[in-house]
One Martini backbone bead per residue (centre of mass of N, CA, C, O) as a GRO file, in nm:
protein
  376
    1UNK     BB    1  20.752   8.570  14.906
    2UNK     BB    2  20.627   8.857  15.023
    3UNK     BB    3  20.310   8.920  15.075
    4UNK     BB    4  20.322   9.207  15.255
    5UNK     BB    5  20.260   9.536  15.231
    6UNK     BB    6  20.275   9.837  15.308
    7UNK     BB    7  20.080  10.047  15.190
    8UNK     BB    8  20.094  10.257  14.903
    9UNK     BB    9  20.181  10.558  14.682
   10UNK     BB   10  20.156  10.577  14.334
   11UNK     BB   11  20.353  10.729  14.151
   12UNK     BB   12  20.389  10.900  13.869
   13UNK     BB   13  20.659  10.758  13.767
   14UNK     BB   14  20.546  10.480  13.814
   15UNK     BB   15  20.287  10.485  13.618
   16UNK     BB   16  20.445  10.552  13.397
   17UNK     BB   17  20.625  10.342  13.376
   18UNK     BB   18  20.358  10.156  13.282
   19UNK     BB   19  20.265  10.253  13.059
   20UNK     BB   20  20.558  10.230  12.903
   21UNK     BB   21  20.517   9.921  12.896
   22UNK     BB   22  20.228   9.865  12.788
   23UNK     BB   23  20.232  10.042  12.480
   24UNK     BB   24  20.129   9.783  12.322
   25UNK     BB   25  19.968   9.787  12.000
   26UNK     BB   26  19.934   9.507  11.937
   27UNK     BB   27  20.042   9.227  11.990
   28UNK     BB   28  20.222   8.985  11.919
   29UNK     BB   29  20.262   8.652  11.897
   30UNK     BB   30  20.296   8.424  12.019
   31UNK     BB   31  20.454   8.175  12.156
   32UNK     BB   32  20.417   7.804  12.148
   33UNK     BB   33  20.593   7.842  12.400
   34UNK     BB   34  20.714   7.941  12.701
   35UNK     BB   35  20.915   7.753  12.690
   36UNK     BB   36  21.299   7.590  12.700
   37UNK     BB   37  21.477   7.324  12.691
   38UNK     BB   38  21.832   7.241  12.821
   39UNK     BB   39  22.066   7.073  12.865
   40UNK     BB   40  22.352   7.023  13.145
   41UNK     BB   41  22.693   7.073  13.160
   42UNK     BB   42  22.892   7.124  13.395
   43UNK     BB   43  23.199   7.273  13.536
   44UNK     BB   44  23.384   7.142  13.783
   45UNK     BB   45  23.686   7.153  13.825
   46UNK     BB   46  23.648   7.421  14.039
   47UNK     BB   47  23.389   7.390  14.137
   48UNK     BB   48  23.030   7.343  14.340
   49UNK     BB   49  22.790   7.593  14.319
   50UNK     BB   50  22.543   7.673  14.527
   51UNK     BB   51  22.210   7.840  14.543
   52UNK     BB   52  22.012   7.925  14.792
   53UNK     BB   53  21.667   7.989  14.779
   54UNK     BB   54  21.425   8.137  15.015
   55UNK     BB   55  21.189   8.127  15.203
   56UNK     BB   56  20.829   8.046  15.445
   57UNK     BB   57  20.581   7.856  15.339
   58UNK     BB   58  20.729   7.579  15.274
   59UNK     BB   59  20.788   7.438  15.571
   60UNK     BB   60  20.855   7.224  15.796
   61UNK     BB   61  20.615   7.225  16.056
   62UNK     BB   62  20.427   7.436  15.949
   63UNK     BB   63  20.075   7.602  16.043
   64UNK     BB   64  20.121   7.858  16.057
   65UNK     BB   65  20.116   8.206  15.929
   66UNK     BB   66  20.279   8.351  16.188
   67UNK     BB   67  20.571   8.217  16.098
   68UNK     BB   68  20.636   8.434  15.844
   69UNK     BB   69  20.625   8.722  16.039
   70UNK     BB   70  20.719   8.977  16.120
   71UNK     BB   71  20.645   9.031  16.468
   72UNK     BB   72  20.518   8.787  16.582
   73UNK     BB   73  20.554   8.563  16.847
   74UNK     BB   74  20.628   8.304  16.571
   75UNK     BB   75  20.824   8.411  16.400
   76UNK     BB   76  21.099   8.247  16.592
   77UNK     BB   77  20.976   7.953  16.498
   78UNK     BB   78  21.011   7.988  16.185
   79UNK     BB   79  21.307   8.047  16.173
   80UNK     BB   80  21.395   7.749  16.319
   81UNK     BB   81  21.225   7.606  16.032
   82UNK     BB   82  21.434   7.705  15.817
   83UNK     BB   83  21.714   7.606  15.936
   84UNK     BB   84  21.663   7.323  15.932
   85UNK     BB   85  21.586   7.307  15.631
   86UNK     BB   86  21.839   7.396  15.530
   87UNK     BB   87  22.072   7.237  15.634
   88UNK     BB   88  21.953   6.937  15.518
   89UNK     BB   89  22.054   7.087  15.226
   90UNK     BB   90  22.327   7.121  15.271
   91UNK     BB   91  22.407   6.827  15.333
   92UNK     BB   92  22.304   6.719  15.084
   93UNK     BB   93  22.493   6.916  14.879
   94UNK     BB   94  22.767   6.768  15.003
   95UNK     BB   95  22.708   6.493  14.949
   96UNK     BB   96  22.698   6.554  14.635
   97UNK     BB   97  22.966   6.773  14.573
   98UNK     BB   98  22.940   7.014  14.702
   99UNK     BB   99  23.161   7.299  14.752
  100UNK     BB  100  22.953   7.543  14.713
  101UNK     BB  101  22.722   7.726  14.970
  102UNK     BB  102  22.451   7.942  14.933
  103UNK     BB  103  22.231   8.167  15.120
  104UNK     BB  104  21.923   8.339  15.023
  105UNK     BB  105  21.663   8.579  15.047
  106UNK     BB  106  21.333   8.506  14.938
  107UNK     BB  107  21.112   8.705  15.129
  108UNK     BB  108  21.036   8.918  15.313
  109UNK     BB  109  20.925   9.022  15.630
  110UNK     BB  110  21.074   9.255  15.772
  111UNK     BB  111  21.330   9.227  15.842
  112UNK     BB  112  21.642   9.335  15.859
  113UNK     BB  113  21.736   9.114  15.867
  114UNK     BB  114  21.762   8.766  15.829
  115UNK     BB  115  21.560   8.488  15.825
  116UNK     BB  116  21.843   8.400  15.860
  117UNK     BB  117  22.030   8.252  16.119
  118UNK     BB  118  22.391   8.276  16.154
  119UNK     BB  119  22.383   8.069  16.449
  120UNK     BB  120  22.212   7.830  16.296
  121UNK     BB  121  22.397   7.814  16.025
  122UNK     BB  122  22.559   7.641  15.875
  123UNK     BB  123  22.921   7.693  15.839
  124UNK     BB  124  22.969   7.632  15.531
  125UNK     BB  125  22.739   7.844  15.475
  126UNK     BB  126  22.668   8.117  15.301
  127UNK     BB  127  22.577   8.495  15.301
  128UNK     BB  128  22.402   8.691  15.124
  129UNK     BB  129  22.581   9.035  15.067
  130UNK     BB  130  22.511   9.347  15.013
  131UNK     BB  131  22.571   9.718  14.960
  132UNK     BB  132  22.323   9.673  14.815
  133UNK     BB  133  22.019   9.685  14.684
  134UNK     BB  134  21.828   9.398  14.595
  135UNK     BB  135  21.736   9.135  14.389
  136UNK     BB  136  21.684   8.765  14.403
  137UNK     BB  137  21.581   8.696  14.105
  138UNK     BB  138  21.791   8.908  13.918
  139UNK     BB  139  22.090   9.028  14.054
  140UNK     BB  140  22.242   8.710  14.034
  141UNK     BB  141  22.266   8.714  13.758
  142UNK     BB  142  22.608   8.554  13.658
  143UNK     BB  143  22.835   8.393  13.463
  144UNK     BB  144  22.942   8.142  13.688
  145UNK     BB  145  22.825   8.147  13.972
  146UNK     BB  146  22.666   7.904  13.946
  147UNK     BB  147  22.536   7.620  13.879
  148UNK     BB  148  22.291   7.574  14.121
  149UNK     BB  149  21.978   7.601  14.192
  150UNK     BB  150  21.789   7.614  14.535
  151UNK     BB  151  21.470   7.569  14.665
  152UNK     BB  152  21.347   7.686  15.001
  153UNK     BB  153  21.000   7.723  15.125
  154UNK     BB  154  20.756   7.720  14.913
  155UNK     BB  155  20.505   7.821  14.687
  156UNK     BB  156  20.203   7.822  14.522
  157UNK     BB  157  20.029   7.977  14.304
  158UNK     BB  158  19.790   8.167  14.232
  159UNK     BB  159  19.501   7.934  14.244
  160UNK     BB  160  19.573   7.664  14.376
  161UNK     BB  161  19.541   7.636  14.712
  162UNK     BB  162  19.782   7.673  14.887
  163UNK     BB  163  19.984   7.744  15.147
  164UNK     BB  164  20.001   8.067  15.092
  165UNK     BB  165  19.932   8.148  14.826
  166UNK     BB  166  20.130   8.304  14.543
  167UNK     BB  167  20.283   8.583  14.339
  168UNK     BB  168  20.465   8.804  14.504
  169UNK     BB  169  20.144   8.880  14.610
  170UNK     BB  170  19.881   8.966  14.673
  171UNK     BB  171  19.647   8.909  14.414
  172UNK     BB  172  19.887   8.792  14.209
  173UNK     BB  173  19.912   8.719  13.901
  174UNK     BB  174  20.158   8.522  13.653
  175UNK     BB  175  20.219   8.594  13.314
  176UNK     BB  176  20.385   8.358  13.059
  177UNK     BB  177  20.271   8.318  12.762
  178UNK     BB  178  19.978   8.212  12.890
  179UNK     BB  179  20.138   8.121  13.140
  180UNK     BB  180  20.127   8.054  13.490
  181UNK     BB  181  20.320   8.121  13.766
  182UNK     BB  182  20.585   8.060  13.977
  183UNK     BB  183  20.846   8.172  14.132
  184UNK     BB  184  21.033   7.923  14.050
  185UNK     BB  185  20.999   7.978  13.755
  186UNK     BB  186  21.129   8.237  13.742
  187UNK     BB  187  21.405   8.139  13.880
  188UNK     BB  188  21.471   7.983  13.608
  189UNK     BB  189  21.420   8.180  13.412
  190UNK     BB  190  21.665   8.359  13.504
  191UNK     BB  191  21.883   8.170  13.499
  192UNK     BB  192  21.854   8.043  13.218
  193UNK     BB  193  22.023   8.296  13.111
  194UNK     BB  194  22.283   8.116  13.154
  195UNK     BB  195  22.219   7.774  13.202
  196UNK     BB  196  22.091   7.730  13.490
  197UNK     BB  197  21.969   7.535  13.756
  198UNK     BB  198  21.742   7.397  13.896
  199UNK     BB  199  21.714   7.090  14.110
  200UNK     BB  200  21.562   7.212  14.403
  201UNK     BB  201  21.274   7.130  14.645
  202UNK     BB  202  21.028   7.303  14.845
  203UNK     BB  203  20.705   7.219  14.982
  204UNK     BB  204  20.404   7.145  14.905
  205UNK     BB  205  20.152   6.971  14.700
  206UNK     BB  206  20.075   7.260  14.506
  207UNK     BB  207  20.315   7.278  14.428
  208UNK     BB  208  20.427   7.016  14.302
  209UNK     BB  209  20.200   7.047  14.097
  210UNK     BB  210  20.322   7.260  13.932
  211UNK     BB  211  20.613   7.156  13.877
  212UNK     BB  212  20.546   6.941  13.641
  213UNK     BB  213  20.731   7.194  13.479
  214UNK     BB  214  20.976   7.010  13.639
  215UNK     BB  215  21.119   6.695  13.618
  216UNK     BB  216  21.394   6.708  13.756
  217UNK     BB  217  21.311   6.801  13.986
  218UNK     BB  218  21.402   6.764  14.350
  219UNK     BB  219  21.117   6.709  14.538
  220UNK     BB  220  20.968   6.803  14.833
  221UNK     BB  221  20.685   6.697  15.070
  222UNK     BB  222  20.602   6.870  15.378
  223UNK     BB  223  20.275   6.910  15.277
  224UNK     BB  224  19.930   6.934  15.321
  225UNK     BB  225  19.704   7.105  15.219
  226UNK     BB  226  19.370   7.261  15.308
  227UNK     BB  227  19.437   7.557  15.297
  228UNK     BB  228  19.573   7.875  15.286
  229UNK     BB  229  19.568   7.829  15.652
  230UNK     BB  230  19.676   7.489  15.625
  231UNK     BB  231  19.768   7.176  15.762
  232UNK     BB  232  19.934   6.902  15.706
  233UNK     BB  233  20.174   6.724  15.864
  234UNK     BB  234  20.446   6.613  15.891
  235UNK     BB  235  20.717   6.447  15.983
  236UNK     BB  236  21.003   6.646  16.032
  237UNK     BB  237  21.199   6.412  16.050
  238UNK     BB  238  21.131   6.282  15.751
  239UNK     BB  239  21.136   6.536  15.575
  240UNK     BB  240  21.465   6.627  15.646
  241UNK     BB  241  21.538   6.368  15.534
  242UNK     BB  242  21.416   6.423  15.245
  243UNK     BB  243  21.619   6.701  15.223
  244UNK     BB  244  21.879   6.553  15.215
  245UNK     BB  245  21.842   6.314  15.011
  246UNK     BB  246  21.761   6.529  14.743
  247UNK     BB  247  22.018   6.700  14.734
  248UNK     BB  248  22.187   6.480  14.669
  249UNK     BB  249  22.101   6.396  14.429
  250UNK     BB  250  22.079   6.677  14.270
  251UNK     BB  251  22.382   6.663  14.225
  252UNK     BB  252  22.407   6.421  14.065
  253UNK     BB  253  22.228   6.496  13.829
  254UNK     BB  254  22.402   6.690  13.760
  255UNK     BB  255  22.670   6.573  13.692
  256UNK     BB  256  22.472   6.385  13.464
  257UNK     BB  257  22.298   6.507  13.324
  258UNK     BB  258  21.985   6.542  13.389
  259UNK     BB  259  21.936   6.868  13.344
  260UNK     BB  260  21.743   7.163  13.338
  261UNK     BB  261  21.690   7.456  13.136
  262UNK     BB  262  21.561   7.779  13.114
  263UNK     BB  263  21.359   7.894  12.839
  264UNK     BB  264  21.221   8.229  12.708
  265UNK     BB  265  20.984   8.288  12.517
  266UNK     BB  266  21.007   8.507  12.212
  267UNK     BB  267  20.807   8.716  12.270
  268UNK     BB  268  20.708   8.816  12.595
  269UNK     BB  269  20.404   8.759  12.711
  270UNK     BB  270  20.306   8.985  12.984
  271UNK     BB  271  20.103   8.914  13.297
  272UNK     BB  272  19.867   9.097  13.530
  273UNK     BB  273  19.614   8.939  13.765
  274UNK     BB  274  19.365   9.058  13.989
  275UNK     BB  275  19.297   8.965  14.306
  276UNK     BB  276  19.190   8.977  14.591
  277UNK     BB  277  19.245   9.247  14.700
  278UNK     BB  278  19.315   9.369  14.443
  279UNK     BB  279  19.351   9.612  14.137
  280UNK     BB  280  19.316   9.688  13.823
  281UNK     BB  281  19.090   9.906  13.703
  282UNK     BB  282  19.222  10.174  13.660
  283UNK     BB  283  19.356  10.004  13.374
  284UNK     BB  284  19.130  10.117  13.219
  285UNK     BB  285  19.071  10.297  12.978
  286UNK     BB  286  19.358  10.337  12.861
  287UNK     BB  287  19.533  10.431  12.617
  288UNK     BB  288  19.768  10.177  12.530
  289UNK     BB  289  19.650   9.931  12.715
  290UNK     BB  290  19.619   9.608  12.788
  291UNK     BB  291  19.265   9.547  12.899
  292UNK     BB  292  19.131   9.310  13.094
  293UNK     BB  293  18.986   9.107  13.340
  294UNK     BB  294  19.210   9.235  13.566
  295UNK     BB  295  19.411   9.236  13.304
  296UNK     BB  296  19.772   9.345  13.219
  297UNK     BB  297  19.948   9.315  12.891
  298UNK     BB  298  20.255   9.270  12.759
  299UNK     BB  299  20.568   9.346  12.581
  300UNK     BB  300  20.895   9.140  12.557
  301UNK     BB  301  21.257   9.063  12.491
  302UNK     BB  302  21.302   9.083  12.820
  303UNK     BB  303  21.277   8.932  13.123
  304UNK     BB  304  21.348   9.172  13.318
  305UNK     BB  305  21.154   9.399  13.195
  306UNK     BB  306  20.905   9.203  13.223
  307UNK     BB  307  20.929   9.187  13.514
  308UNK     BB  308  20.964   9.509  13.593
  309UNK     BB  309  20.651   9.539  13.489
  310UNK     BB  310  20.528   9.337  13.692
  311UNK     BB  311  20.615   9.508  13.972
  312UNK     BB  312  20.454   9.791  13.892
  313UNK     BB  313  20.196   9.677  13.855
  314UNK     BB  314  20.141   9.591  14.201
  315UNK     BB  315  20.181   9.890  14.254
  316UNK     BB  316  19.887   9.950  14.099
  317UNK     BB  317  19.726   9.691  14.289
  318UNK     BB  318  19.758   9.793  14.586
  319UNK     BB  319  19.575  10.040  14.630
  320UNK     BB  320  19.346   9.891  14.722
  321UNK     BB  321  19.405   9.820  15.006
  322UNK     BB  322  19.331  10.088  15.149
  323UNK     BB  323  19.045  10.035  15.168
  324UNK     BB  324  19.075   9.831  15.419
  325UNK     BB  325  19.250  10.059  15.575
  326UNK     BB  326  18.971  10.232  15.638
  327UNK     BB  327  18.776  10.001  15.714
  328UNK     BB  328  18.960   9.974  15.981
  329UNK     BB  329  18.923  10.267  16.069
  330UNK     BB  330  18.632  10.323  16.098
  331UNK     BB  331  18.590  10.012  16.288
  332UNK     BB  332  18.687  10.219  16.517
  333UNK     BB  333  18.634  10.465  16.773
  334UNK     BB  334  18.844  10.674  16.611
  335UNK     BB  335  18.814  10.686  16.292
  336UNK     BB  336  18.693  10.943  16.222
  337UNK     BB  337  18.880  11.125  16.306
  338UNK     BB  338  19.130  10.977  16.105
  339UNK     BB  339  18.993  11.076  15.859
  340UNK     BB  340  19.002  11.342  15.898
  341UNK     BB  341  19.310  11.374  15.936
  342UNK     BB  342  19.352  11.312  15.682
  343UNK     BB  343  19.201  11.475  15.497
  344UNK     BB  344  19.387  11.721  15.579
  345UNK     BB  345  19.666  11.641  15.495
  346UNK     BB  346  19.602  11.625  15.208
  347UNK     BB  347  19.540  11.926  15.179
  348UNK     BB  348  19.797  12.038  15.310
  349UNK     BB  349  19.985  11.962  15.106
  350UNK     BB  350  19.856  12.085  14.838
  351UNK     BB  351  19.896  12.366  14.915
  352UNK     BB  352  20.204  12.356  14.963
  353UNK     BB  353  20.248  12.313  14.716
  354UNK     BB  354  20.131  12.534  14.545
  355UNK     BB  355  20.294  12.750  14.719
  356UNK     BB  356  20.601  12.625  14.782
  357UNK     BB  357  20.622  12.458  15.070
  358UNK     BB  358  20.725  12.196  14.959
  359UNK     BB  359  20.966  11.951  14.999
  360UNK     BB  360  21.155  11.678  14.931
  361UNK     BB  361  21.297  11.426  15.093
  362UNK     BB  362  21.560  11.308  15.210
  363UNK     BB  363  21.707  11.007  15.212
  364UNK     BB  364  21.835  10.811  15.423
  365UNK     BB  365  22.085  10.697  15.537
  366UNK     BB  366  22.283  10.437  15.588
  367UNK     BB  367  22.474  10.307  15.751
  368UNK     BB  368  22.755  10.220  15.793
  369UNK     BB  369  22.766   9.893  15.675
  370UNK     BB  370  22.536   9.830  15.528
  371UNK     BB  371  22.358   9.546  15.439
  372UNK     BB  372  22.204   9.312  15.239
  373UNK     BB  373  21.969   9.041  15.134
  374UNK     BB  374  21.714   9.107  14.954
  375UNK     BB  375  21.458   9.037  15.065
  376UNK     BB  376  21.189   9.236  15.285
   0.00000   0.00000   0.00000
């Protein structure tokens, strides 16, 4: 998922929403296991739907972080190793009995477009796309919608030291039941929630190795992580040959019952835990939040829910940012003006507001025909 996101101001309505998921205490016991396993027999009767989740950090060939980023020089080359990776996969979930694969966008580079191109996209493969902003690991879980899904060019969670490890967003642990999880497990266990397995990865060795609970997916390791921001790289033509030939086993695993859904145990302890840039010191001593050491934790029965009051919290730990693009708008030559007249912007708001002078804008509306693509 998308790495950076332009600092915002955290709305008063948002932070009360996140006081208001977190204001549970004390929590009740944990869960003695993190999540539970099942079984899958899919129904292939009707034909065998795979759903590719992709990424952009974990493509093969890729040693740049700037070849993730939309709006770089490097980033058309991004593009590139991105559907060649998906194309692999798609070829080899056909060879494996896939009857139909869909492919959706789970980065968010900030193109308006999908990070990946539909002039290079396999054309059996279909793209995700829908008239209203959705959420990609969470809005398209439903009953039947697909048999099993491939997540494609992931990364390790923060803390892995993977390339551009990270979880959601720059400098947020997720923590589910007292164990900090990856994106990948996440998407396991939103689909979990319908009975539906995860089947397929790749991605680096640090993701590999975090994956080590899911041992039932088919797994493809297309780089050696040396630090955030390096990489030995395997040869790209090999990497390849090996996302063709596990994604088709990986279909043949599901239809023999090899593989496993997960089920997130429940009362759920989620937590969010911020490390620099973040910071969630704000939600310190703040009556009915539960704070430690960096992380606010709450309880909750439904998954849907505990992510999205930690979606909440990361727009809480992103304030920090802002200290950053100070520190960097101060060492220009022009620094001092800009903060002068940010100062000025901020008061002569507060005036129009007090004064009854201010009113919000409406957002402007899309184009009509505007599709969306799941995370930007």
């Amino acid at each position: 998922m998308r790495m950076i996101r332009l600092p915002v101001s955290l709305s008063w309505a948002a932070f009360l929403a996140v006081l208001l998921a977190c204001g549970q205490t004390p929590p009740p016991a944990q869960p003695t296991e993190a999540w539970t396993l099942s079984d899958v027999r899919p129904d292939t009767s009707d034909g065998l739907r795979v759903l590719i989740v992709h990424d952009m950090e974990g493509l093969s060939g890729e040693d740049d972080p700037q070849q993730f980023f939309f709006g770089t020089p490097q980033y058309p080359k991004g593009q590139e190793l991105l559907v060649a990776d998906i194309n692999a996969v798609v070829d080899g979930l056909y060879a494996g009995g896939a009857t139909e694969v869909h492919v959706v966008d789970g980065h968010g580079s900030g193109n308006p477009e999908p990070d990946v191109r539909r002039d290079r996209l396999d054309h059996r493969a279909q793209q995700v796309l829908r008239d209203k902003p959705f959420d990609t690991y969470f809005d398209l879980v439903e009953p039947k919608a697909y048999d099993a899904v491939a997540v494609v060019g992931m990364h390790a969670k923060t803390g892995s030291r993977g390339f551009a490890s990270h979880t959601l967003t720059l400098g947020m642990e997720v923590i589910f039941n007292g164990k900090p999880v990856t994106e990948t497990e996440i998407v396991g266990l939103s689909w979990g929630r319908q009975g539906i397995p995860v089947i397929f990865g790749s991605g680096d060795d640090r993701l590999a190795r975090d994956l080590e609970t899911m041992p039932w997916i088919e797994f493809v390791t297309v780089k050696q992580a040396l630090a955030a921001d390096s990489v030995e790289l395997r040869p790209v033509d090999e990497a390849r040959a090996e996302l063709r030939a596990k994604a088709e086993r990986a279909v043949r695993n599901l239809r023999e019952g090899k593989t496993k859904a997960m089920h997130i145990s429940t009362p759920i302890t989620a937590a969010l835990h911020a490390y620099p840039p973040a910071d969630l010191a704000l939600m310190d001593s703040i009556p009915g939040v539960n704070y430690a050491n960096q992380a606010v934790s709450f309880t909750s029965n439904e998954l849907h829910l505990a992510y999205r009051g930690i979606r909440k919290l990361t727009g809480v730990a992103r304030r920090s940012y802002t200290g950053l693009l100070m520190d960097e708008v101060r060492s220009r030559p022009q620094g001092a003006d800009i903060a002068k007249a940010y100062s000025r912007r901020l008061e002569q708001r507060w005036f129009d507001v007090e004064s009854g002078r201010w009113t919000t804008s409406l957002p402007t509306a899309p184009p009509a025909g505007t599709k969306y693509h799941g995370s930007r």
